[in-house]
C-alpha positions as CSV (number, residue, x, y, z in Angstrom):
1,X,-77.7,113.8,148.7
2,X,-78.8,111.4,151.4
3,X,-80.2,109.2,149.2
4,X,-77.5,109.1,146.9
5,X,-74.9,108.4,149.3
6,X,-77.1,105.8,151.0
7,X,-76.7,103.0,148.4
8,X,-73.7,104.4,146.0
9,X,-71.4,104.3,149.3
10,X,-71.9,100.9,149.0
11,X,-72.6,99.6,145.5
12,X,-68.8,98.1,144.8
13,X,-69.3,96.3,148.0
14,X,-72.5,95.0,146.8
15,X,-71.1,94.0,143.6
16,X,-68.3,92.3,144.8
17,X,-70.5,90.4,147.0
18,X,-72.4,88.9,144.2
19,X,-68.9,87.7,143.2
20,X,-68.0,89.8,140.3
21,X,-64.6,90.3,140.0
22,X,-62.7,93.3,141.1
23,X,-61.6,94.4,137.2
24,X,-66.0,93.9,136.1
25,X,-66.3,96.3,139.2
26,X,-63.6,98.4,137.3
27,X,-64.8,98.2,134.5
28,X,-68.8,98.9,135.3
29,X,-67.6,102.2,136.5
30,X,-65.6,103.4,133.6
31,X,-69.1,102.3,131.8
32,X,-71.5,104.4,133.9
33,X,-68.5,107.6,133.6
34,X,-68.9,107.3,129.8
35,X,-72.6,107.3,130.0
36,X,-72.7,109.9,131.8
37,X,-70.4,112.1,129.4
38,X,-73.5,110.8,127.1
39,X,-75.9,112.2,129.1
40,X,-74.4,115.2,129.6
41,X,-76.0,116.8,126.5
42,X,-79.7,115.5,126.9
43,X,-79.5,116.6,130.6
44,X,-78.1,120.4,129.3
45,X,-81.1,120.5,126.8
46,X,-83.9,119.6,129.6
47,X,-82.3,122.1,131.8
48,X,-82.1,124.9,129.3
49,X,-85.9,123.9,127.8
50,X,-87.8,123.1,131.4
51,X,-85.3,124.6,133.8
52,X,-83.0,122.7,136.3
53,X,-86.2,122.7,139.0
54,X,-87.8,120.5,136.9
55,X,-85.0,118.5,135.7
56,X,-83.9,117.8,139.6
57,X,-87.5,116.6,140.4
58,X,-87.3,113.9,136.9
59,X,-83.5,113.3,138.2
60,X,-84.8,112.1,141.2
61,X,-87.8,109.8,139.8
62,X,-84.9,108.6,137.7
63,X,-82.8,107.7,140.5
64,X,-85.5,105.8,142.5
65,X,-86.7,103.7,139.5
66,X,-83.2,102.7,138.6
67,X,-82.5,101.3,142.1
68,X,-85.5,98.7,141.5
69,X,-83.3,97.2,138.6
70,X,-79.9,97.1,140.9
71,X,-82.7,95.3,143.5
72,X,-83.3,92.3,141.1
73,X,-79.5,92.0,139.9
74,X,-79.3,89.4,142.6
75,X,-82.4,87.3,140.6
76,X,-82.0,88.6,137.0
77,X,-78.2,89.2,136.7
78,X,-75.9,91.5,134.3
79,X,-79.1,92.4,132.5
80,X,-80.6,94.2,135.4
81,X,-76.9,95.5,136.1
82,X,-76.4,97.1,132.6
83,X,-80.0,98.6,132.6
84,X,-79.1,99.9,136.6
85,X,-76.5,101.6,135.5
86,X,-77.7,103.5,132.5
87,X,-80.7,104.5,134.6
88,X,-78.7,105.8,137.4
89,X,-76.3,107.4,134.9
90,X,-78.9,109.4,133.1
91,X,-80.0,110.3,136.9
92,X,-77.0,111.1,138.0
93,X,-76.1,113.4,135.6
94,X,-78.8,115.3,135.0
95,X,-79.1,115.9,139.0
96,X,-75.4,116.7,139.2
97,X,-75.8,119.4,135.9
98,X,-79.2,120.8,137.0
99,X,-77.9,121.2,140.8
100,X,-75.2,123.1,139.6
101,X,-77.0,125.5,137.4
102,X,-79.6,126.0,139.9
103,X,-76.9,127.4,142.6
104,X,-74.9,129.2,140.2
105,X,-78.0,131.1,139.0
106,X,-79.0,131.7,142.7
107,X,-75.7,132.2,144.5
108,X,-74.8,136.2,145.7
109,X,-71.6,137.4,144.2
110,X,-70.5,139.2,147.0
111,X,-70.3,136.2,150.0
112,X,-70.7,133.1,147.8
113,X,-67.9,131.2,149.1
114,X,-70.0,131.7,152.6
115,X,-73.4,130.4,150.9
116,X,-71.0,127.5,149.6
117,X,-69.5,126.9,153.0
118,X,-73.6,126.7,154.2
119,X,-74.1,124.7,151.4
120,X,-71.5,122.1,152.0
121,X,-72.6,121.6,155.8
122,X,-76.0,120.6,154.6
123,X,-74.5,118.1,152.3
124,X,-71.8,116.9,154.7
125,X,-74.8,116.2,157.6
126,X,-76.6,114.2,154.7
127,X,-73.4,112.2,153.6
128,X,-72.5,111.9,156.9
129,X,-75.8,110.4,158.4
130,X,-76.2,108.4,154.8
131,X,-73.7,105.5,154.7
132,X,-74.3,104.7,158.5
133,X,-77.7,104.3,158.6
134,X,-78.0,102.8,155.2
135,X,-74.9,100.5,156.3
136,X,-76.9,99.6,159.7
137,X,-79.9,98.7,157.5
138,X,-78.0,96.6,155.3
139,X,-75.9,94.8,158.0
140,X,-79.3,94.7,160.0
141,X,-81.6,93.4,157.0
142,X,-79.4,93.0,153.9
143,X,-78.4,95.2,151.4
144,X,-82.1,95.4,149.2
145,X,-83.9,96.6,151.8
146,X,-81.2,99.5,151.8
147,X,-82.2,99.9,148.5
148,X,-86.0,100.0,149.2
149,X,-85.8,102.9,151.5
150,X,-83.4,104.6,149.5
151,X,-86.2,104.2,146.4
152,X,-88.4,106.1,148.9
153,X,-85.8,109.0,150.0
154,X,-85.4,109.8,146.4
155,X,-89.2,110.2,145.4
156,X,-90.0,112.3,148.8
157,X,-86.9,114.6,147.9
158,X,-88.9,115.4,144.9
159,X,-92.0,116.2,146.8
160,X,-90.6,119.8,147.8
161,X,-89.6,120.5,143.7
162,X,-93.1,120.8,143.1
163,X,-93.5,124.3,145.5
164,X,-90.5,125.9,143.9
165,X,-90.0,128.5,141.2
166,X,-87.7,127.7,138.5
167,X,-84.2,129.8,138.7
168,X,-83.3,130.2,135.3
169,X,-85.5,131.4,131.9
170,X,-86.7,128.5,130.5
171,X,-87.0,127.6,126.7
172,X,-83.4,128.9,126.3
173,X,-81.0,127.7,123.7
174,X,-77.1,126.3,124.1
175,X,-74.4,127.8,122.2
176,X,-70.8,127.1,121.7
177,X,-70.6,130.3,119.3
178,X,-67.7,132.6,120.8
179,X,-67.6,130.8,123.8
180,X,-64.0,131.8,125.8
181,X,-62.3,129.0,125.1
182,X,-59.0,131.0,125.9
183,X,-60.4,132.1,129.3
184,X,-61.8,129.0,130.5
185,X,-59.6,125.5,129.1
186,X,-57.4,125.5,132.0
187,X,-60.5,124.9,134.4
188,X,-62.0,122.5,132.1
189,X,-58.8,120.4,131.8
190,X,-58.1,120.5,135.7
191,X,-61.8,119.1,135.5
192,X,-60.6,115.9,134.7
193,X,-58.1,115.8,137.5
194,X,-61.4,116.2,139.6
195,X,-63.4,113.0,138.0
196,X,-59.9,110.9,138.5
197,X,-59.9,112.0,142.2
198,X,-63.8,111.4,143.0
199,X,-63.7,107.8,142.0
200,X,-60.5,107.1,143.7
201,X,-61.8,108.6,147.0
202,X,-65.2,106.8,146.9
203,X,-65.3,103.5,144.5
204,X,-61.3,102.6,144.4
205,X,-61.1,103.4,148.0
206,X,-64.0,101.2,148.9
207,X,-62.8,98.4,146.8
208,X,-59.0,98.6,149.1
209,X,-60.9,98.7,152.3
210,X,-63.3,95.3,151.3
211,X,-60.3,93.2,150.2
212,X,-57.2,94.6,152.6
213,X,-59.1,95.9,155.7
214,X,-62.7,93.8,155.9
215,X,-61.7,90.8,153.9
216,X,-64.0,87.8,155.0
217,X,-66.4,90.0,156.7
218,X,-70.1,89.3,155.6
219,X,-73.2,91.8,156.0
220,X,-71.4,93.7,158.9
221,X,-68.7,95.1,155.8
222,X,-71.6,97.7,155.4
223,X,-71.9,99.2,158.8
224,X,-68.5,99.0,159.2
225,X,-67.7,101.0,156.1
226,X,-70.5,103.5,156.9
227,X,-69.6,104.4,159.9
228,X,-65.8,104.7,158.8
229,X,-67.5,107.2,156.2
230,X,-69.6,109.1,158.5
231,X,-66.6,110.0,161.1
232,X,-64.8,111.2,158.2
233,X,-67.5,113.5,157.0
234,X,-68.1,115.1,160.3
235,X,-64.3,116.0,160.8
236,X,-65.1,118.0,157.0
237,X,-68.2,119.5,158.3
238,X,-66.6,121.4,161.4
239,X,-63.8,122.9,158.4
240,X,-66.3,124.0,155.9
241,X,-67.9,127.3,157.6
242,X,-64.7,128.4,158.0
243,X,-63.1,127.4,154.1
244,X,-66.3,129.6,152.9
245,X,-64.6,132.7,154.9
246,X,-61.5,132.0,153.5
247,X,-62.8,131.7,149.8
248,X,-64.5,135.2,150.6
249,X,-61.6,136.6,152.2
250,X,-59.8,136.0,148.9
251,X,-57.6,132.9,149.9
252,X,-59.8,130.9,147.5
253,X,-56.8,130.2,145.3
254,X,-54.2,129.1,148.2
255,X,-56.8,126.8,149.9
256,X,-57.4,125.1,146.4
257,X,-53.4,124.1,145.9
258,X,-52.7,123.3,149.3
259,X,-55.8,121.4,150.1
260,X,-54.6,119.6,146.0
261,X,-51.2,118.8,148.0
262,X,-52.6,117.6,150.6
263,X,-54.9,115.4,148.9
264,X,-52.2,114.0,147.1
265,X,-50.5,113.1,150.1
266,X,-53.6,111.3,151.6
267,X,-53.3,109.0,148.2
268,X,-49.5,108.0,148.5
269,X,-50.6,106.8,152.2
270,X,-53.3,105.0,151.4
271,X,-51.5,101.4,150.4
272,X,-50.2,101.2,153.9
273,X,-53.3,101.2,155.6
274,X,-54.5,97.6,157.2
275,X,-56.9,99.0,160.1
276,X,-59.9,100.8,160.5
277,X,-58.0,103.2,163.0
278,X,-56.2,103.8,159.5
279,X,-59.4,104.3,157.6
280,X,-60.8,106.3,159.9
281,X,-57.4,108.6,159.7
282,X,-57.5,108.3,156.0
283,X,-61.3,109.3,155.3
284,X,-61.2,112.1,157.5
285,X,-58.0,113.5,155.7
286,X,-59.2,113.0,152.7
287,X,-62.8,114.5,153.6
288,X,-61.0,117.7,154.7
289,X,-58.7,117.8,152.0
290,X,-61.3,117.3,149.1
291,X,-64.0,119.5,150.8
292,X,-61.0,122.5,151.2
293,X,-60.4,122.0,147.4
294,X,-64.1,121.7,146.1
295,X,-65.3,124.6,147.9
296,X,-62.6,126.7,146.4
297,X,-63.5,125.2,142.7
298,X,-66.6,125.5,142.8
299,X,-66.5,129.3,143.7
300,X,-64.1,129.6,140.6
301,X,-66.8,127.2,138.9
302,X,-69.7,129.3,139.7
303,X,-67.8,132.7,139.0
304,X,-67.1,131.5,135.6
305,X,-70.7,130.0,134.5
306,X,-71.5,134.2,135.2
307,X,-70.2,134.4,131.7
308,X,-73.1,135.7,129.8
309,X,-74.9,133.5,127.4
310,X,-72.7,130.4,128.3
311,X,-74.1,129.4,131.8
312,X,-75.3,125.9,130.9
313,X,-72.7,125.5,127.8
314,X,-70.5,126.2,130.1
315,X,-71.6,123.7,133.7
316,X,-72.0,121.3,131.1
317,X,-68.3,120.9,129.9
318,X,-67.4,121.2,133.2
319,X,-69.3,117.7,134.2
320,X,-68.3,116.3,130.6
321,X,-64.0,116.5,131.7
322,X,-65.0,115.5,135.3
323,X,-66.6,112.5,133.5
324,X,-64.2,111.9,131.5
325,X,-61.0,112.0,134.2
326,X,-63.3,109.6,136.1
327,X,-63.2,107.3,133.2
328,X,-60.0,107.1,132.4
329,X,-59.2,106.5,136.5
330,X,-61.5,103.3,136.4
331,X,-60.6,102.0,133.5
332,X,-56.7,102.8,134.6
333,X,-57.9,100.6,137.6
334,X,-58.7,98.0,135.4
335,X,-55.9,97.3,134.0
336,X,-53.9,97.7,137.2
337,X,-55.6,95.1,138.6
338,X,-55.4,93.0,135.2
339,X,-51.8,93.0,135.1
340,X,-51.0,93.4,138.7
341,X,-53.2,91.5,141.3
342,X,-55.8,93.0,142.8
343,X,-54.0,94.0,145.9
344,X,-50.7,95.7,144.4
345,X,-53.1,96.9,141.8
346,X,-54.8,98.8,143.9
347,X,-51.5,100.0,145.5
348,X,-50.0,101.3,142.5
349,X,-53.6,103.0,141.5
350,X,-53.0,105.1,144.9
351,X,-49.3,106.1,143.9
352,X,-50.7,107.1,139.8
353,X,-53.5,108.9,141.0
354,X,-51.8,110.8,143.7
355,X,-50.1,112.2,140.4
356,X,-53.0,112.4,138.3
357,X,-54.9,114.8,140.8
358,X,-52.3,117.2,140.9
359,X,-54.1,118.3,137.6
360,X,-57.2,120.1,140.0
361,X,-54.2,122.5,140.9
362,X,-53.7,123.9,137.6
363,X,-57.1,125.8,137.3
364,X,-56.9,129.0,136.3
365,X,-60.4,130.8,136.8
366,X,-60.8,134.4,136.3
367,X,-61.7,135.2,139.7
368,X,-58.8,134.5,141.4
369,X,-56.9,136.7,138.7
370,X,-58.9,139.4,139.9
């Protein structure tokens, strides 16, 4: 998580330093969101054949090569772009996929919203330390070498794969035969309303900030963004021990709608924002507000993916619809920004996808039925 969050925190920016446009930047994402919907079934078939374990450790070679290739994009151009992001989709999908298996499998039944709430501190201490330091690196000694040491987190956050035992049987076979459609679509479709919300929170949100709040600003745009990110983060980290109880004390289903509201709200605000006082105030709203609403989805997630027989089939759909409603929120962007400027394009994005993520609200999983 650290060294994801180390250069993908920052990837628009570096794009749109290298002076692509902001509909290209648009437009690379909705790429890399339909890749990974691509991936999705190769990653489900290396999990289910060699186990998630294993597929983490390749995920993470994966992810270190394909950072060499956005390294040269300065030198080689689009080509070393295009083959970036199909690396770091394949990467980034099969992490994502095997990561969830792996803590579905392992998770206890009985106070998993509590492991979850441990789980999310770890990550919220990574993503919070992340985009400053790799934001002081890159203001200090440019973007690439950013990159560089972010090659070298990935392949030493393999290291520790290797002394592991895998969760999961291995040499399994995926199914779709009698799986509950009935019981599960209304998770899968509020999916999509997840993917829509975590590109608007990380890429579009990035892309506002470098042309409304840090417009003109050269290396120092990456500290200053970084260390936005990080406050934000560590306002979500002192809530997350405490959503866990909640999800265990069976509240699970009112923290996920209000914390969707709230969300929402967050995105209507965001166009008004022309300070990093009001980025600050935004990114530690949001971080609360997303990390309140994950936590509780995921429990429902992992709950669900207990359906026997249909664990992977299962994960996998769920980061297929997530892909997808992150697709359709670039490529929405896109065309916003087309039509519209890039400035009230970005406005209006807010104000649609405010909308759109009211979708995550609609789940329906099992367990909080129960």
């Amino acid at each position: 998580m650290f060294a994801l969050r180390f250069v993908m925190v920052f990837a628009s920016v570096y794009l749109y330093k290298l002076e692509y446009s902001l509909v290209f930047i648009a437009l690379f994402w909705a790429a890399f969101y339909l890749l990974k919907i691509v991936f999705v079934a190769p990653a489900a078939l290396i999990a289910a054949r060699i186990g998630p374990k294993h597929g983490l450790f390749i995920a993470n070679v994966i992810l270190g090569v394909s950072l060499m290739f956005l390294y040269f994009s300065a030198d080689v151009g689009i080509a070393a772009i295009v083959v970036w992001c199909i690396l770091q989709a394949f990467g980034a999908e099969l992490n994502s996929l095997c990561y969830q298996i792996d803590f579905s499998k392992v998770k206890h039944t009985d106070h998993a919203g509590k492991e979850i709430g441990f789980m999310t501190i770890i990550e919220k201490i990574a993503q919070g330390a992340s985009p400053v330091l790799g934001g002081v690196v890159a203001a200090l000694f440019g973007p690439t070498s950013a990159m560089l040491l972010s090659v070298v987190m990935f392949l030493l956050s393999a290291a520790p794969l290797l002394r592991t035992a895998e969760p999961t049987k291995i040499h399994q076979h995926i199914s779709f035969k009698g799986f509950p459609w009935s019981q599960h679509w209304r998770s899968l479709r509020a999916c999509v309303g997840l993917g829509a919300d975590v590109f608007a929170s990380t890429n579009a949100w990035v892309m506002f900030v470098t042309i409304v709040v840090f417009v003109g600003d050269g290396n120092e745009i990456y500290a200053k963004i970084g260390a936005l990110a990080s406050i934000g983060v560590v306002v979500a980290l002192l809530a997350s021990y405490l959503f866990g109880r909640l999800i265990d004390g069976r509240q699970g289903l009112l923290l996920l709608r209000s914390m969707v509201y709230f969300n929402s709200f967050v995105h209507i605000m965001r166009p008004t924002i022309t300070t990093p006082l009001g980025v600050l105030i935004s990114n530690s709203m949001n971080d609360v507000a997303t990390t309140g609403y994950n936590m509780a989805f995921t429990r429902g997630i992992f709950d669900s993916a207990d359906t026997p027989g249909y664990r992977i089939a299962y994960l996998a759909l769920v980061e297929a619809f997530a892909n997808f409603g992150a697709a359709i929120a670039a490529l929405s962007l896109a065309a916003l920004i087309a039509a519209l400027g890039s400035v009230n394009g970005l406005t209006l994005f807010f104000v649609y996808i405010a909308m759109f993520t009211l979708l995550i609200a609609s789940a329906r999983f099992p367990l909080y039925r129960r």
